[in-house]
N, C-alpha and C positions, 0 to 999 in steps of 0.2 A: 847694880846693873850699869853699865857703861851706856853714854848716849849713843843710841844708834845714828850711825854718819850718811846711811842712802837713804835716799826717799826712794821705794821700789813702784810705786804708783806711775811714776816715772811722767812722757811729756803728755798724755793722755787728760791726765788730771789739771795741769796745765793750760791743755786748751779751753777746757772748762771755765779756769778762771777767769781766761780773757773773755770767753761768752759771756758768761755773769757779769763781766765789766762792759760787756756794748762792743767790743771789739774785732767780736769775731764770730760766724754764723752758730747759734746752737745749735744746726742740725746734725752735725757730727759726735755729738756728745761720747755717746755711747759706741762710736763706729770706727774710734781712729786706735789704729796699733801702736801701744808705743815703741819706742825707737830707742833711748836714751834715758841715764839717768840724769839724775838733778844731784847737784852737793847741798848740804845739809841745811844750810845760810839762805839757800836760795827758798827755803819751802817751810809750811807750816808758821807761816809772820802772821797771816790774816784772817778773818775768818773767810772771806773768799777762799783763801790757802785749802781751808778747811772742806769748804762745799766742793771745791774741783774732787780733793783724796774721795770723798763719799762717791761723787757722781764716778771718777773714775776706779771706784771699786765696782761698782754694779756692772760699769764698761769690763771688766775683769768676769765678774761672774757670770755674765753672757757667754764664758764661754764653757760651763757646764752644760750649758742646755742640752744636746745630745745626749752626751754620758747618762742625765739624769733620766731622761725619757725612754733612752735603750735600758736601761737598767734594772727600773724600775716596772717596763712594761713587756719586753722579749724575754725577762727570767721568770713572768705571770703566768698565765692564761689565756690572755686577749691579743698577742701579738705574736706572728710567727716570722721565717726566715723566708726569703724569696729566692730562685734561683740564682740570683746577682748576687746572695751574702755568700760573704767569705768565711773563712774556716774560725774566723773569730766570731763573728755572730750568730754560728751554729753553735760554738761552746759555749756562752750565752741561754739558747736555747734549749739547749738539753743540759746545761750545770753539769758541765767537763771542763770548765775554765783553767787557760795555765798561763802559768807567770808573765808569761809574754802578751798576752790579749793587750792590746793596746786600751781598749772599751774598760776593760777592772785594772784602767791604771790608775790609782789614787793621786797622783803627783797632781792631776788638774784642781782636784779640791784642794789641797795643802798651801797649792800658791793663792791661790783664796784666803786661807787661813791666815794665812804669814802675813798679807798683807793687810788683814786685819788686825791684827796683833799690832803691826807696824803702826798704823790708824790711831789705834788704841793708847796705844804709850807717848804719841806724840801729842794726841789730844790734852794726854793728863799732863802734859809740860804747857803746851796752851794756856790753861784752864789758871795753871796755877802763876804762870806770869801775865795775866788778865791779857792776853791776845784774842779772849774769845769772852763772854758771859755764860755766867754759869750755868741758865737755861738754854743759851747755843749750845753747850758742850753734853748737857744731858740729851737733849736730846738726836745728837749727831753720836754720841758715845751709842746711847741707847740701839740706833739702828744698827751699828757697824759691832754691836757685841749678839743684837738678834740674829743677823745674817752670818756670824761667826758658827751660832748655833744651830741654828737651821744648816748649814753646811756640815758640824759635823754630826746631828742628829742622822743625815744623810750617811755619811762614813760606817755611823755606826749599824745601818741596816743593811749596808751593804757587805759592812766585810766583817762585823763583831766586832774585834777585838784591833782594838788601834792607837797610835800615840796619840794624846793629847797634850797639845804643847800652846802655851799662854804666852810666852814668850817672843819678841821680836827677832828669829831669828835673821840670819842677812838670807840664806838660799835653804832650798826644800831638801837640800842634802843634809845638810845639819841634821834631819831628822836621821839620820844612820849614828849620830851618837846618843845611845842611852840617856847621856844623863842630862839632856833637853826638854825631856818630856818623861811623862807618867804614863805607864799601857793602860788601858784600862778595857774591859771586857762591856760589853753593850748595858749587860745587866748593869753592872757599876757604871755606865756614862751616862746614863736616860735621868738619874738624878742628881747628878753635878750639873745635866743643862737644864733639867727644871729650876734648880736652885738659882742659877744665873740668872735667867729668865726673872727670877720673881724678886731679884735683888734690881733689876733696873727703874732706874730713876722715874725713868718716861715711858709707858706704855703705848699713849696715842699718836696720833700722825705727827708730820712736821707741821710746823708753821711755815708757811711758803709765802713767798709775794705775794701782795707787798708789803704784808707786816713780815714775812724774813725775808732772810738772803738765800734762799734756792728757790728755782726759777718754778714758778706753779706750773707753766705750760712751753714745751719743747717740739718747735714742729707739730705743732696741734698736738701734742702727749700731752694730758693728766697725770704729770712726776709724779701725784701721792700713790698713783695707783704703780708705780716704779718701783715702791719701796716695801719693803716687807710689814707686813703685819703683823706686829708682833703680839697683838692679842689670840688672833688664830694660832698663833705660834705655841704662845703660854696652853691656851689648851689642850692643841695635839700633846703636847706633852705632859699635860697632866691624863689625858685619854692612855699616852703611852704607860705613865706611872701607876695607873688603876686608881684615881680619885678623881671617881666620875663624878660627883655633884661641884666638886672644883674644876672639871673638866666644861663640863653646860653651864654653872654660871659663869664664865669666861666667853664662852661663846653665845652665852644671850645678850651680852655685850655687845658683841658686835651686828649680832641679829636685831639688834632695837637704835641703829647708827640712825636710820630713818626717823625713826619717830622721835629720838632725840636731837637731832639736827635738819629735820625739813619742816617742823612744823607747821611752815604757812605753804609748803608746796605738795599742795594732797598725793600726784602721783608721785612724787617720790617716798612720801610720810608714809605711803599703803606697799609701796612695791622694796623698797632699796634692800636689800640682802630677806629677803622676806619670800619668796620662788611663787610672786602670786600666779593668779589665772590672767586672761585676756582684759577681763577689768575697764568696761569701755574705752576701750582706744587708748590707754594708757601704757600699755607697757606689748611689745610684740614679739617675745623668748618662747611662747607657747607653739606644742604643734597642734597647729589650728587647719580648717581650713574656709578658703574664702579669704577677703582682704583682710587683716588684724579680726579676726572670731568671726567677721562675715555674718550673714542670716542663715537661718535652719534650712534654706534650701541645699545650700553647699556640703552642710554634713556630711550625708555618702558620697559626695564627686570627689572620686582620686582625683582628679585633673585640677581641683580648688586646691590641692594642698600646697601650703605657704613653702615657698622653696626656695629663696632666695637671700640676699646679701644684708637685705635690711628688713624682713618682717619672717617672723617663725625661728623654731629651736634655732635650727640651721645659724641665724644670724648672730647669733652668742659666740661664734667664733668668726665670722667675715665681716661683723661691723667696720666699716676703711677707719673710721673717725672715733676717739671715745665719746659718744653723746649719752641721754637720760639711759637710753637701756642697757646702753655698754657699762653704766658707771651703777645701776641696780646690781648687776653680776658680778660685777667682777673685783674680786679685792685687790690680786695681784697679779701684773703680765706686764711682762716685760716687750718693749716691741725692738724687730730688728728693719730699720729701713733699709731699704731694697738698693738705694741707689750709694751708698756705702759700706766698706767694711765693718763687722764681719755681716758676708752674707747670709743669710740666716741656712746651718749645716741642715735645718730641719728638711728644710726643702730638697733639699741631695738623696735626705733618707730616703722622703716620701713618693717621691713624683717619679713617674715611669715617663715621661716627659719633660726633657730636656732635666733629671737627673736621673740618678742612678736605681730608683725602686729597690730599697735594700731590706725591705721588711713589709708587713701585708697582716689587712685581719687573719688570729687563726679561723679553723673552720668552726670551733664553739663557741665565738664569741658572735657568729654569722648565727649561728644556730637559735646563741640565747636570742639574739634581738628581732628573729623570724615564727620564734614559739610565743612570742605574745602578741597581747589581744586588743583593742583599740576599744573606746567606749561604744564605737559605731560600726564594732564587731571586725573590721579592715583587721586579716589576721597580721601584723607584725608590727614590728617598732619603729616610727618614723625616725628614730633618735639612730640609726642603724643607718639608714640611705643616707642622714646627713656625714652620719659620723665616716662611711667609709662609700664610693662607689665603685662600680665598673669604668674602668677609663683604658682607651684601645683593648679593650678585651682583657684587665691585666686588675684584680681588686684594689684600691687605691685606697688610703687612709688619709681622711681630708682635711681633719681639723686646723694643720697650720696651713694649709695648701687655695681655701678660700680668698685671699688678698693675692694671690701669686699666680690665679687663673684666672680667665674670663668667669663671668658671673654663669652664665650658659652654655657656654662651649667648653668649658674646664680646660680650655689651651692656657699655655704661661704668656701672661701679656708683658708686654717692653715700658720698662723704666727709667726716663728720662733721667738722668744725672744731674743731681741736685734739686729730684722734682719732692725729695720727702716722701717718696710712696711707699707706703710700709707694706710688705712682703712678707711677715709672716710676724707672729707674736710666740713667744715664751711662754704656755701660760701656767701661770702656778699655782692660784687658789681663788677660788669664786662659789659665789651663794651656795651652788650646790653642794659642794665638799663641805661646807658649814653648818650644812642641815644633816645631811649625812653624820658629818661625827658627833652633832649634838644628839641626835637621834639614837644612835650608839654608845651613848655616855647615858644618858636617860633611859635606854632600856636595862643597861646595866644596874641604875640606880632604882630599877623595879618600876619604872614608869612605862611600861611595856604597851599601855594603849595608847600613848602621846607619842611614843617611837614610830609605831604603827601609820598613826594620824601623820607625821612630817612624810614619811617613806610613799605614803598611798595616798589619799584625796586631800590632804589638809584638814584643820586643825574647825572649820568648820561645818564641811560634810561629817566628819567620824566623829564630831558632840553633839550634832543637831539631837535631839531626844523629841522624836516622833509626835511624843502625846502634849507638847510645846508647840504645836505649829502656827500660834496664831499671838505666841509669848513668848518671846526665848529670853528673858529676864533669867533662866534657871538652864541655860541651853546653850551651845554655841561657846561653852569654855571649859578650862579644864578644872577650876576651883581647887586650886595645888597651890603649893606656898613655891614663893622664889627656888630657883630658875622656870618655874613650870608654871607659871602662871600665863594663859596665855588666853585672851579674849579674841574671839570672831564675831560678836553679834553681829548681824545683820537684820534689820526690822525691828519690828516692835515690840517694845517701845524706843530700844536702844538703835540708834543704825551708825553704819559705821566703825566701828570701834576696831584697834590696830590691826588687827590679823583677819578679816574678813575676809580677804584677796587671798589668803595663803591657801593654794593650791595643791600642795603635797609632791613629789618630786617626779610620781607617777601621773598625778592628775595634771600636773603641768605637761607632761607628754603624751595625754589624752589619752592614757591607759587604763584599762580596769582595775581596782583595788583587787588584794591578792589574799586567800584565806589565811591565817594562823591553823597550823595544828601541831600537836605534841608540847613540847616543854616551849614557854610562852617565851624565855628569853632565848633560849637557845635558837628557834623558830625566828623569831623578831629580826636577831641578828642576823640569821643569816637572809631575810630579807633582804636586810641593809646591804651586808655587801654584794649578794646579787645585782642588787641595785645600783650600786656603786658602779659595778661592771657594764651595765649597759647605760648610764648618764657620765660618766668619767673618761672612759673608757680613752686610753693613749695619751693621758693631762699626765702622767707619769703618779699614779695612787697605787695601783694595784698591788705591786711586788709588796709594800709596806701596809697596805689591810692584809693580804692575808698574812704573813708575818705575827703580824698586831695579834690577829685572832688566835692563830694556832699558838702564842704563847700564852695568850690570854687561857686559853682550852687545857692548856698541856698535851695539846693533839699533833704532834709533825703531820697525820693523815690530811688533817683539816688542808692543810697547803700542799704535800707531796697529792692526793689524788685530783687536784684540780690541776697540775702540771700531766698527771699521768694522761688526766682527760683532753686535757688539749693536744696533747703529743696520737693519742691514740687518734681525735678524730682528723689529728694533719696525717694519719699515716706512717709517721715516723715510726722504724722499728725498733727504735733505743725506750720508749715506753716504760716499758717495766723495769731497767734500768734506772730510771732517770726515778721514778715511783720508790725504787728500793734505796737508792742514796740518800733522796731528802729526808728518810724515816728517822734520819739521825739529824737532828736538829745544826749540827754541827759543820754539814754538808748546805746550810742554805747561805753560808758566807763565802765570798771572794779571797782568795789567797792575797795575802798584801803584800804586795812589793812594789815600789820606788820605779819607776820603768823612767 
């Protein structure tokens, strides 16, 4: 292999370095275009060298966010076109996609790609002429070959069958000669990225300042939570490979981050990826109402319900600042500040105000989260009014749109230039999606009442055993061998003990548990993704659970009738259409082409 002569990261990465050396503001890290390349002498000397390439790949990968979130949520269930989409996000919508759709252009992931390739290969020149240490280099390799795969895990759901190319090519055209890369078919890519995955070095976070050299905090960001996960990562992907006991203990891993790193800080020891309850004044993700769980008087007052920026569900996506509860949820989100490039496109999608409104809840996903039932009988889902409102008369999808409006008037507030005000976040993976796939990996692996238990009240309501009330020595756990071992006691004799707080995913949004009936897995699961649908709902999951399941099933129904269902209850007369195509498995992929 010839040494590669550009650095394509280009000045982006650059300015980084000088931020990391004191020079120059971090607050553009992630917001400046670059412009220019660099020759080959100039880049890759130091390990600063090294932190800019990383921070400005992320600066790169910011700009899938759209693509991934139309993609994965307008070709579902839960997201429909607005009168303002164009003929491209109705193809989209009804899976009539043609070549030219700008949205199934793969080119945006590939320069991703390339530039990790690029990363890649210069890292391993680093490493080997001691410009970096061998523990900087694993664990900087480690992220930039996880976020390789996570990109084309992406590709491969989206379009099946695709190049896979390891190599540092110079440009994404390259990929038009064969013999750069290996096609590979989704079925054949899902275990070449497992395999990667479980060959790397370093699984856990960075080490940040000030024992390393990437900057722990940017403009008030929490970087680690910048960076991808690659334990959630190693899971989904063994979830995707069907080795589900390798799938849940990988993510009990990261489900147990709290208790193996707060232990002298109770609420975070009880709460941190764990989806507790209200838990005195400890944690405020719940929909509650009254002030953080309030007193019994509040229970029935609609008007107590918690609605705002920093206490209730709702807040899990407007928190301004990352603090204790930002940092409970959330593994990975990316933020776009407001007051530099790029501006965050999400906002253009979303907002019927001062942008463009280009997509909107469908009417079944209005529907799911208005057919359920609250503990105190309130018929619907609060997790519904946060997720999407009425704004000028026109249904609004809010989850990035909370930093970008008034807290109470939902207008778009003014951002001072240079003031750091983040305008909308990325988000990619938090506690909920974590519970959700372990729950699904463990119903899988026949643990169908512990599935249950994460999905509906938690882990302590669904083992209490009645005739224990005054002892739960024998109660309040699942008594299962790793990954499923999971204690809630609360009282006597034991109090306290990890999981007492965990809530269930329903009981966290103050819903009723929901019956089992029929076949206990088949049932379970489809809890789960139901659930998925009305807690996730527009984080960009859906298009890849149902995928997941309908191969899992050997069903195309399983995924073609929840498109027919959404399409039927927008009205759309392409319906049965669109129901008849997807029956062929083969019709749920993007045509690939280069645009």
């Amino acid at each position: 292999m010839t040494v590669y002569k550009k650095y394509r990261l280009l000045a982006v990465a650059f300015l980084l370095a000088a931020a990391l050396s004191g020079s120059t503001s971090c607050k553009k890290i992630l917001g400046v275009t670059p412009q220019q390349t660099l020759a080959y002498n100039q880049v890759y000397q130091n390990i600063s060298d090294a932190d800019a390439a990383v921070m400005g790949l992320y600066g790169k990968f910011l700009t899938l966010a759209q693509q991934y979130v139309l993609l994965n949520e307008l070709r579902a269930d839960l997201m429909s076109v607005t009168p303002n989409s164009d003929k491209y996000l109705q193809q989209l919508n009804t899976h009539s996609v043609t070549t030219d759709n700008p949205y199934a252009n793969p080119r945006p992931f590939y320069e991703v790609i390339l530039n990790c390739n690029d990363i890649l290969y210069n890292f391993n020149i680093m490493v080997k002429a001691k410009k970096m240490t061998l523990d900087q280099y694993n664990q900087r390799y480690s992220d930039v070959m996880a976020l390789r795969t996570w990109v084309y895990l992406q590709l491969g759901i989206q379009f099946g069958t695709i190049p896979y190319v390891t190599n540092p090519l110079l440009q994404v055209s390259d990929l038009n000669n064969p013999a750069n890369f290996t096609t590979m078919t989704f079925a054949q890519l899902l275990p070449v990225l497992l395999q990667t995955v479980q060959s790397l070095p370093y699984l856990t976070d960075y080490t940040l300042a000030p024992n390393g050299t990437l900057p722990a905090i940017i403009s008030g960001y929490n970087t680690q939570k910048m960076f991808i996960n690659k334990l959630c990562l190693l899971g989904d992907l063994y979830l995707w490979n069907g080795q589900y006991t390798q799938a849940a203990t990988t993510y009990r891993i990261v489900m147990e981050y709290g208790t193996n790193n707060y232990t002298n800080a109770a609420a975070a020891y009880y709460n941190t990826y764990k989806v507790p309850n209200t838990g005195n004044t400890t944690t405020n993700l719940t929909v509650h109402y009254g002030p953080n769980g309030g007193a019994a008087v509040y229970n029935n007052n609609l008007s107590q319900l918690a609605d705002n920026n920093t206490d209730g569900w709702r807040s899990i996506f407007a928190r301004s600042m990352q603090d204790a509860d930002f940092n409970q949820e959330w593994l990975w989100a990316l933020p776009f500040d407001g007051s530099i490039l790029p501006r965050s496109p999400l906002l253009d999608l979303f907002s019927n105000i001062n942008g463009s409104w280009l997509v909107q809840p469908s009417q079944l996903a209005i529907t799911n989260w208005n057919s359920q039932v609250q503990v105190n009988n309130f018929p619907f889902d609060a997790r519904g009014l946060f997720t999407w409102r009425m704004i000028a008369g026109k249904p609004v999808i809010m989850k990035y749109l909370y930093n970008y409006v008034d807290a109470t008037t939902f207008q778009p507030i003014t951002v001072t230039a240079g003031s750091g005000q983040d305008q909308s976040k990325w988000f990619l993976y938090r506690a909920a999606n974590l519970h959700l796939h372990f729950a699904e990996a463990a119903n899988r692996d026949g643990r169908h009442k512990l599935a249950y238990a994460l999905v509906n009240q938690g882990i302590l309501t669904t083992y209490t055993d009645s005739t224990s009330a005054t002892n739960n020595t024998n109660s309040q756990q699942t008594f299962d061998v790793p990954p499923y071992d999971f204690d809630a006691r609360n009282g006597t004799p034991i109090i306290h003990m990890n999981w007492y707080r965990n809530a269930g995913i329903r009981g966290r949004a103050s819903l009723k548990a929901l019956p089992v009936t029929g076949d206990s897995t088949l049932a379970v699961e489809d809890q789960i993704i139901s659930e998925s649908a009305l807690e996730l709902a527009y984080e960009g999951n859906r298009w890849a659970d149902l995928v997941r399941v309908a191969m899992r099933r050997n069903d195309p129904s399983y995924l073609a009738g929840r498109i027919y269902n959404k399409l039927v209850s927008d009205g759309n007369g392409q319906a049965g259409a669109v129901q008849a195509r997807l029956m062929n498995p083969a019709n749920w992929y993007l045509p690939f082409k280069l645009q």
